[in-house]
C-alpha positions as CSV (number, residue, x, y, z in Angstrom):
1,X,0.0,0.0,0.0
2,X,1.7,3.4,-0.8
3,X,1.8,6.1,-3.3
4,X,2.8,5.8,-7.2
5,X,5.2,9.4,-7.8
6,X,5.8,10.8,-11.1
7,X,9.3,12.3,-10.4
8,X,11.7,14.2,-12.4
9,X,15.3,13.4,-10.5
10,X,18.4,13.6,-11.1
11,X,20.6,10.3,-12.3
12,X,21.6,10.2,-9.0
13,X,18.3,9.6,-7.5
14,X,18.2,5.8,-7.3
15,X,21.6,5.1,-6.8
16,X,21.6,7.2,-3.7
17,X,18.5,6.0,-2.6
18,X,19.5,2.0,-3.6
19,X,19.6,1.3,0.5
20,X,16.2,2.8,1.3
21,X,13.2,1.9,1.4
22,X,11.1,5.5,1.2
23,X,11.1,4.4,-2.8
24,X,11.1,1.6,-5.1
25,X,11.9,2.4,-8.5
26,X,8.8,0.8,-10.7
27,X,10.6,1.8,-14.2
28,X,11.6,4.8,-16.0
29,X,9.8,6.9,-18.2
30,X,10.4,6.6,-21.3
31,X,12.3,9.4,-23.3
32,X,12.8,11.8,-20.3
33,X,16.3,13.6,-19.0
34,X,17.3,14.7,-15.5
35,X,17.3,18.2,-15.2
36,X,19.7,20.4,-16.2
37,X,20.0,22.8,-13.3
38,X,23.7,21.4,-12.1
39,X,25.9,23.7,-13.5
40,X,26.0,28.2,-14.0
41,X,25.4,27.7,-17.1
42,X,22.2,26.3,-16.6
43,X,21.0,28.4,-14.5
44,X,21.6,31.3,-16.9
45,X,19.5,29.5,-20.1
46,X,17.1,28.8,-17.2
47,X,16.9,32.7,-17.1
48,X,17.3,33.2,-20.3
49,X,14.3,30.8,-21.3
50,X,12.0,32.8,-19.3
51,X,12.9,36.2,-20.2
52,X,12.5,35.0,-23.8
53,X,8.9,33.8,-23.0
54,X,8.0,36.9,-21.6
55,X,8.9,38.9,-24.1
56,X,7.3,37.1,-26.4
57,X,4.0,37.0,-24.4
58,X,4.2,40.8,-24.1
59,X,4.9,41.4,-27.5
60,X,2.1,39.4,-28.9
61,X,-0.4,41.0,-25.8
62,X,0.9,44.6,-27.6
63,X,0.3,43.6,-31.1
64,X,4.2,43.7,-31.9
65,X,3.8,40.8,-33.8
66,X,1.6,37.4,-34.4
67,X,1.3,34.6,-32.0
68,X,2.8,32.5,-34.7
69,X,5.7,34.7,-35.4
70,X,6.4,35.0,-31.6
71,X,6.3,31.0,-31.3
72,X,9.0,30.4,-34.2
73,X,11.4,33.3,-33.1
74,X,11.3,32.0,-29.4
75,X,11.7,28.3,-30.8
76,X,14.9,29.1,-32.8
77,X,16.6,31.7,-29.5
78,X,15.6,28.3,-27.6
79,X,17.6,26.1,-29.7
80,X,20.4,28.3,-29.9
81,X,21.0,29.4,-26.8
82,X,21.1,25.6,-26.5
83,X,18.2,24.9,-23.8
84,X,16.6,22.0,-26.6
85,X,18.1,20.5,-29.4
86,X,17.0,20.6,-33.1
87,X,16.1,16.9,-32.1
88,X,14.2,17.3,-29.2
89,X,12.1,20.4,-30.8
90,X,10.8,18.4,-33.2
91,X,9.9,15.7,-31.4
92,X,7.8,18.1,-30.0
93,X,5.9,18.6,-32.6
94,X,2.7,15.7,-32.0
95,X,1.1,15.0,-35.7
96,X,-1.8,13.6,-33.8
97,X,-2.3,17.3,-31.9
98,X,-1.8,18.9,-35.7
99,X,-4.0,16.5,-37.1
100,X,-6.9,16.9,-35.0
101,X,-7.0,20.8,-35.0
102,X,-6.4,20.8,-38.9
103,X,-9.7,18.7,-38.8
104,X,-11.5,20.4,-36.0
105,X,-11.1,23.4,-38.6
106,X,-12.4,21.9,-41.6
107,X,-15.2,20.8,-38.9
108,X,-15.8,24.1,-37.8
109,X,-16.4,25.8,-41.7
110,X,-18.2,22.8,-42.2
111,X,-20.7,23.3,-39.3
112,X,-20.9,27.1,-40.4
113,X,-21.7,26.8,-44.0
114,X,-24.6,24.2,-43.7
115,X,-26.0,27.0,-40.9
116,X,-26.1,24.9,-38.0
117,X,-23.5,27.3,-35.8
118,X,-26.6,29.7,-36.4
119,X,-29.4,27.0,-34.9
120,X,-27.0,26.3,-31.9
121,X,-26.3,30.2,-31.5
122,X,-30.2,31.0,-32.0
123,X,-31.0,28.3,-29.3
124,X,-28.2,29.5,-26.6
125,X,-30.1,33.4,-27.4
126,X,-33.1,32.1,-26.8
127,X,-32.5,30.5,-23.9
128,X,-30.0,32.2,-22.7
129,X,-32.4,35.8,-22.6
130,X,-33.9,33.5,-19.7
131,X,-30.6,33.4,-17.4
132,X,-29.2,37.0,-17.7
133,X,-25.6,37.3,-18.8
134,X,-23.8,35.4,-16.5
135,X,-26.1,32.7,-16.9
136,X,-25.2,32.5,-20.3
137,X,-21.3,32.6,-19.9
138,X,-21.5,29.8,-17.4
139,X,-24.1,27.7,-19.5
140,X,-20.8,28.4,-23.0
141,X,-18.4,27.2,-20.3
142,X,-20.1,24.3,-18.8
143,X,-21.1,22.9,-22.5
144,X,-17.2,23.4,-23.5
145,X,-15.8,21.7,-20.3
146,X,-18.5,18.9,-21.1
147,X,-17.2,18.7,-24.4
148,X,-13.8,19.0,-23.6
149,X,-13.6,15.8,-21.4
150,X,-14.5,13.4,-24.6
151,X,-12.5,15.6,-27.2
152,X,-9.3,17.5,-27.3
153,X,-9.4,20.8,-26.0
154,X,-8.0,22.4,-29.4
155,X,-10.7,20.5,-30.8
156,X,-13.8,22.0,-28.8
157,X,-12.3,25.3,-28.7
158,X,-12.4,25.6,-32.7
159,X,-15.8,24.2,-32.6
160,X,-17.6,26.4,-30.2
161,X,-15.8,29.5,-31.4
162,X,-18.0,29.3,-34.8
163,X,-20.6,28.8,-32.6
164,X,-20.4,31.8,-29.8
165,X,-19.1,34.2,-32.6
166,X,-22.7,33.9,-34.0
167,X,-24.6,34.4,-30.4
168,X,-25.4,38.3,-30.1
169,X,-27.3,38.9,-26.9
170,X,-27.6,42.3,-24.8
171,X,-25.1,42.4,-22.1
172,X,-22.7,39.7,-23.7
173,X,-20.2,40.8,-25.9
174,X,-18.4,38.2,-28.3
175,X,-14.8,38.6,-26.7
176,X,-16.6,36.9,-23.3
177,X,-18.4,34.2,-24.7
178,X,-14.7,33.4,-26.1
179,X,-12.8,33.9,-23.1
180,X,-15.6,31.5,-21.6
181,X,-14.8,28.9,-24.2
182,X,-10.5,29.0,-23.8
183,X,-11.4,28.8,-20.3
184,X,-14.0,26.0,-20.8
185,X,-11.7,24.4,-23.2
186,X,-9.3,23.9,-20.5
187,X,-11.3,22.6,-17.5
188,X,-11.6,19.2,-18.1
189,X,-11.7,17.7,-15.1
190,X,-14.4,14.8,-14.6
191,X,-13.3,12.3,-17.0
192,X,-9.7,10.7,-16.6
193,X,-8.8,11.2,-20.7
194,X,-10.4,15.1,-20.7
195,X,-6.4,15.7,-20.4
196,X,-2.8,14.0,-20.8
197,X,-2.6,14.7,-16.7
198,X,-5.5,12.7,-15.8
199,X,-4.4,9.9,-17.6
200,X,-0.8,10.1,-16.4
201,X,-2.2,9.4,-12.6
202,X,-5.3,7.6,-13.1
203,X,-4.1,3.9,-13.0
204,X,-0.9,4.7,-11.4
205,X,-2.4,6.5,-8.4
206,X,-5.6,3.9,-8.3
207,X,-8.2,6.0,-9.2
208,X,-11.1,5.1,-10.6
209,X,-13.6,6.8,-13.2
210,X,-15.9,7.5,-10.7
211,X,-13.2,9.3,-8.4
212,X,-13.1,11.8,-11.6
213,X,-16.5,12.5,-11.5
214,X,-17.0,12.8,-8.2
215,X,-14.2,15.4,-7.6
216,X,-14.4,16.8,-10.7
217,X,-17.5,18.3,-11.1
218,X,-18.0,20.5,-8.0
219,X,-14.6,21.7,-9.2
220,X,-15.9,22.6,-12.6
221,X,-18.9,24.0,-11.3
222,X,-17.0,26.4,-9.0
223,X,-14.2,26.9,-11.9
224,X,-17.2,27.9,-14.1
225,X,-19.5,30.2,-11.6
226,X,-16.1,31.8,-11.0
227,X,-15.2,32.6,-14.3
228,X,-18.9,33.3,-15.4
229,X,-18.6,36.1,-12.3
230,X,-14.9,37.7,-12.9
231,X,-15.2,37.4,-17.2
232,X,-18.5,39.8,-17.2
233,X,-17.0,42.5,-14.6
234,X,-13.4,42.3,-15.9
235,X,-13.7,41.6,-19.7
236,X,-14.8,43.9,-22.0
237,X,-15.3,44.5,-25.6
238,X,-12.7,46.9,-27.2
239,X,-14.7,49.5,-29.0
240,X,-14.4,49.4,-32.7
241,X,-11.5,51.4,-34.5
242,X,-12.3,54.6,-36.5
243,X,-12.6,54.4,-40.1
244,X,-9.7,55.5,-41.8
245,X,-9.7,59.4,-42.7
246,X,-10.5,60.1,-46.5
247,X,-8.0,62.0,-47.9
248,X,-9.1,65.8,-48.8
């Protein structure tokens, strides 16, 4: 009887540990690396990696440039400042992940041009003039956490955004019902293969699929009454640029 710990260690773990008994190695996981934290070098890319995120994060919050341009500049200071390999970035790279969202896309125009975003959007209007505005950002984030336990979370958030993005209702703007569904997208918590995490402890830590469900969904009802609350007094619609000036 015990506890089953995913640990990063270094390759010194076991063999200093080879004459206790606080842990017994059960096997290795596969394709993983101690950390790197053992010389000063380290410790500066260590500094370096995270000043290089957050410049990229506020440069893409401040409309400096694209997320996609941000991504590719910070992967290639990454790999030369040496913190990952050209190997080990793309690895990185999951064709299953790519795969899906390419699909949920084609999914999502598909849904669109036969009109049925518009009958799901018409249906969460009507019933959502019923519930007031928060009612109606916790009712977008409780169908996207639902949805996000049986599909990927890319997946449901391409889907529902050609949904919400055809939902007007007073007292919602558009930018909320989408800050609902990244929010949704990511709160899958009562199934055990909603998220790589669940899965990772779920058999190892003796869980069963009730124990998800159980825990889970108080959590995602608070997560979403939360959000619901904080999204309609802090997030707001920016107002609409100008029109450019004609020229005299």
């Amino acid at each position: 009887v015990g506890d089953a710990l995913l640990l990063e260690a270094d390759v010194d773990f076991v063999r200093e540990r080879r004459a206790f008994y606080d842990f017994l190695l059960i096997r290795y996981v596969p394709n993983s690396s101690p950390p790197r934290l053992t010389t000063k070098m380290d410790f500066a890319r260590r500094i370096a990696a995270g000043l290089v995120f957050g410049l990229a994060v506020a440069a893409m919050a401040c409309g400096v440039v694209s997320m996609l341009t941000a991504a590719v500049l910070t992967s290639f200071v990454l790999v030369w400042i040496q913190c990952i390999t050209v190997k080990q970035a793309f690895e990185s790279i999951k064709g299953r992940v790519v795969l899906a969202t390419v699909a949920a896309y084609a999914l999502g125009d598909g849904l669109s041009n036969t009109k049925v975003t518009d009958v799901v959007a018409e249906g969460v209007v009507e019933f959502g003039t019923q519930l007031g505005p928060i009612g109606v950002l916790f009712l977008v984030f409780i169908i996207t956490s639902a949805m996000s336990c049986i599909v990927s979370n890319q997946a449901t958030a391409i889907i529902l955004y050609s949904v919400v993005k055809h939902v007007h209702l007073e007292g919602v703007s558009t930018l909320q019902l989408v800050v609902m569904v990244v929010i949704g997208a990511s709160s899958s918590f009562m199934t055990p293969f909603g998220y790589q995490t669940n899965l990772m402890v779920w058999k190892q830590g003796g869980y069963q699929f009730s124990d998800y469900t159980k825990l889970g969904t108080p959590l995602t009802l608070v997560t979403g009454l939360l959000a619901s609350v904080l999204c309609y007094l802090w997030v707001h619609q920016p107002p609409p640029a100008p029109p450019p000036a004609l020229p005299p």
